[in-house]
C-alpha positions in Angstrom: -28.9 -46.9 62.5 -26.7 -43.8 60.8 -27.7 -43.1 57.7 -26.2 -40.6 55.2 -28.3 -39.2 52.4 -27.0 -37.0 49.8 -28.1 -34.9 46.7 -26.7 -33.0 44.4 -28.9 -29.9 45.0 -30.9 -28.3 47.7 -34.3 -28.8 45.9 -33.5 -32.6 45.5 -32.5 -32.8 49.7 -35.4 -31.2 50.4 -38.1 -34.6 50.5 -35.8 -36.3 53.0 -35.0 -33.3 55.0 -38.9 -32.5 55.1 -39.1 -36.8 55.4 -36.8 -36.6 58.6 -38.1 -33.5 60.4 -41.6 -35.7 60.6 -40.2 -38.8 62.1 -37.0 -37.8 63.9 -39.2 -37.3 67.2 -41.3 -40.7 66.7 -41.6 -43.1 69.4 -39.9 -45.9 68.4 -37.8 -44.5 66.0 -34.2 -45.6 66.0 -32.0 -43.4 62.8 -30.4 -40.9 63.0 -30.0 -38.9 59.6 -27.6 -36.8 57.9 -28.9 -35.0 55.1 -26.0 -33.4 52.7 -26.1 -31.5 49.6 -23.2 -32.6 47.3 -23.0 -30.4 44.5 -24.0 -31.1 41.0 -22.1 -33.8 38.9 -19.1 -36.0 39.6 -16.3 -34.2 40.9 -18.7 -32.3 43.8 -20.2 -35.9 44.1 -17.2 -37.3 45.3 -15.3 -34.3 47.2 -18.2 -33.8 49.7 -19.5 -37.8 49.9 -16.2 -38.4 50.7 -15.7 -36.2 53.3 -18.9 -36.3 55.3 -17.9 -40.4 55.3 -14.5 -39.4 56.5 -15.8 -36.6 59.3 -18.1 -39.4 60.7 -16.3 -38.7 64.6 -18.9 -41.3 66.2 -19.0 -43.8 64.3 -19.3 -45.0 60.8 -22.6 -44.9 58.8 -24.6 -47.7 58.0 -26.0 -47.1 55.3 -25.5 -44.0 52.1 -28.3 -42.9 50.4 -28.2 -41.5 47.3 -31.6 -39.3 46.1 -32.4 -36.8 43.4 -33.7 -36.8 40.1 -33.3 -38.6 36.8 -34.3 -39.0 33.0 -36.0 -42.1 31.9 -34.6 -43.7 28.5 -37.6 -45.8 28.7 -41.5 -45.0 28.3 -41.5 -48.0 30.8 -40.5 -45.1 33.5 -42.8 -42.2 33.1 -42.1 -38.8 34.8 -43.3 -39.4 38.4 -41.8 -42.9 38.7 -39.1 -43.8 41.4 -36.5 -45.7 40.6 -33.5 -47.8 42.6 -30.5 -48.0 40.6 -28.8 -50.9 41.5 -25.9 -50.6 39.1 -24.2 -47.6 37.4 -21.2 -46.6 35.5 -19.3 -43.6 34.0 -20.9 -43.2 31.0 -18.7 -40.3 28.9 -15.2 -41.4 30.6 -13.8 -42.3 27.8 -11.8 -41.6 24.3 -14.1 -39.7 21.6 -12.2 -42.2 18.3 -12.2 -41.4 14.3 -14.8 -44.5 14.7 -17.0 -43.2 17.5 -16.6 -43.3 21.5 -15.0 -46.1 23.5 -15.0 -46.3 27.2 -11.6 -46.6 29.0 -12.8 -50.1 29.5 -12.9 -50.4 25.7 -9.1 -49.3 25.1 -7.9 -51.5 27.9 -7.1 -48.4 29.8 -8.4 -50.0 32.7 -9.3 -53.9 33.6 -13.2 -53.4 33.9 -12.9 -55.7 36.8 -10.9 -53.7 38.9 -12.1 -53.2 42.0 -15.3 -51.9 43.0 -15.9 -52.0 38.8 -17.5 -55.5 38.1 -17.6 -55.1 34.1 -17.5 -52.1 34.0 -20.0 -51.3 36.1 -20.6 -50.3 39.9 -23.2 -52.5 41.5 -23.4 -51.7 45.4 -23.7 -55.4 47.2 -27.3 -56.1 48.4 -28.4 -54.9 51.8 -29.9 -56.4 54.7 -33.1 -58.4 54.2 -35.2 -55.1 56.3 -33.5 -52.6 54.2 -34.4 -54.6 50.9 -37.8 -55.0 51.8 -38.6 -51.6 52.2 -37.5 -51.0 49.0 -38.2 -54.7 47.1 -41.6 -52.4 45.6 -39.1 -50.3 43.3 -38.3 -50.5 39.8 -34.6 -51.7 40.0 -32.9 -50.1 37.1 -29.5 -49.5 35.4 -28.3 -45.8 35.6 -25.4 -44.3 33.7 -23.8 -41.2 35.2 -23.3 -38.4 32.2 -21.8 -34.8 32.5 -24.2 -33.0 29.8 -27.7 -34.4 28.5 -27.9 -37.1 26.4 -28.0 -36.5 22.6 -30.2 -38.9 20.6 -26.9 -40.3 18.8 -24.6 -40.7 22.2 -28.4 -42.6 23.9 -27.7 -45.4 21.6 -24.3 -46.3 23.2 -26.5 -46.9 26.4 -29.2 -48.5 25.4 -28.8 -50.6 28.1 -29.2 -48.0 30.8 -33.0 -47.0 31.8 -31.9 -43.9 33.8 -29.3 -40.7 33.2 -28.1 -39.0 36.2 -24.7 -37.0 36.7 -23.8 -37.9 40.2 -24.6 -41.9 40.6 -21.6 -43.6 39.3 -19.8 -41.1 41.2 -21.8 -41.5 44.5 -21.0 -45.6 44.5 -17.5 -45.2 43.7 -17.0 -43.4 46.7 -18.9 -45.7 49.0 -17.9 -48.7 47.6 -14.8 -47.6 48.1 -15.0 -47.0 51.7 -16.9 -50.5 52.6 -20.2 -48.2 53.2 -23.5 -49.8 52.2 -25.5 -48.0 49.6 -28.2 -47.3 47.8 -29.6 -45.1 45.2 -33.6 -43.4 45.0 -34.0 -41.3 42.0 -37.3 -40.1 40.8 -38.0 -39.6 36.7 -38.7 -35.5 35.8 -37.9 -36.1 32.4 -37.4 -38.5 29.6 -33.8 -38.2 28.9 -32.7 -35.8 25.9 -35.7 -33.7 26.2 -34.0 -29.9 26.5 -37.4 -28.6 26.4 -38.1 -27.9 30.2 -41.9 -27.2 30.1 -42.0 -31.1 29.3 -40.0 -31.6 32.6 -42.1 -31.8 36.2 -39.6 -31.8 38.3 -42.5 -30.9 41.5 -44.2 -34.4 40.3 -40.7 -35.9 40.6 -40.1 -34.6 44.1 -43.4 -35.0 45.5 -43.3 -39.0 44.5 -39.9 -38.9 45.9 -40.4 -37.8 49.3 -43.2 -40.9 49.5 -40.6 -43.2 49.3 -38.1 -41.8 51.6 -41.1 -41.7 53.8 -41.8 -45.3 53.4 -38.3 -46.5 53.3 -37.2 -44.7 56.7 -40.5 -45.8 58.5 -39.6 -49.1 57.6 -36.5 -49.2 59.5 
């Protein structure tokens, strides 16, 4: 099984590169792993997911894995908690109005069932009954990809959404895209609007991360 797994930084990488080094020699084990830093936000996302699919010589991945951080909109996801975010979406694409933002799906810019969008939204197709398994323990959440934090006033047009990232929308796009099954692991460091980084624990995030990479990639 070829996997891909990307992050935005190194910090975020680091749990599955640390997660691979321990079980890439295992008897019995049967992945092989690619671990790539994207860059941070969409455009970086996109550019380097894109690619590595593309430069795959050998054959093409099985799966995509999207890890990293996230902010929780909900007290339902405290700091520490690990999340699969099984539908995203561009959430400040849009057209800032006299009357307050509207999505391009809004003004009719663009069908919001236009391929891979399904209202609006990118929700990856489900995976193989092994690879759900591993993961069936996980809080599956909405997440909304944003380019700047959250302000309390701009939170209310996503109210729906239980995660922030700035990469995830970006991340499925690109795999959906390309026919490449994916997935997406992100781990809470901080309720979302908080600009106060000593309320952040972004070690706690990581640290509960790498468990379930561990987990998920014994599984397999």
């Amino acid at each position: 099984m070829r996997i891909l797994i990307t992050a935005a930084t190194a910090p975020e990488l680091l749990p599955a590169q640390e997660v691979w080094e321990a079980i890439r020699h295992q008897a019995g084990n049967h992945l092989w792993v690619k671990n790539l830093v994207t860059g941070i936000g969409t455009t970086a996302t996109a550019y380097h997911t894109l690619k590595a699919l593309s430069d795959s010589s050998e054959a093409p991945y099985d799966l995509a894995i999207n890890v990293g951080i996230a902010g929780s909109f909900h007290d339902s996801l405290p700091i520490g908690s690990v999340v699969r975010v099984t539908s995203d979406y561009f959430g400040d694409c849009g057209i800032q109005t006299a009357s307050g933002f509207q999505s391009l799906f809004d003004t009719r810019l663009i069908d919001a069932d236009t391929f891979p969008f399904s209202m609006g939204k990118l929700t990856p197709a489900p995976l193989p009954l092994k690879t759900e398994s591993a993961i069936a323990f996980l809080p599956a959440v909405e997440g909304v990809t944003v380019q700047h934090l959250v302000e309390t006033g701009f939170a209310a047009l996503h109210a729906h959404a239980q995660v922030e990232t700035m990469e995830g929308a970006a991340f499925f796009y690109v795999c959906m895209n390309e026919r490449i099954p994916c997935i997406a692991l992100r781990s809470v460091s901080n309720m979302a609007g908080e600009r106060d980084k000593k309320r952040w624990d972004i070690p706690l995030a990581l640290t509960t991360l790498r468990k379930t990479i561990l987990s998920f990639l014994s599984a397999q």
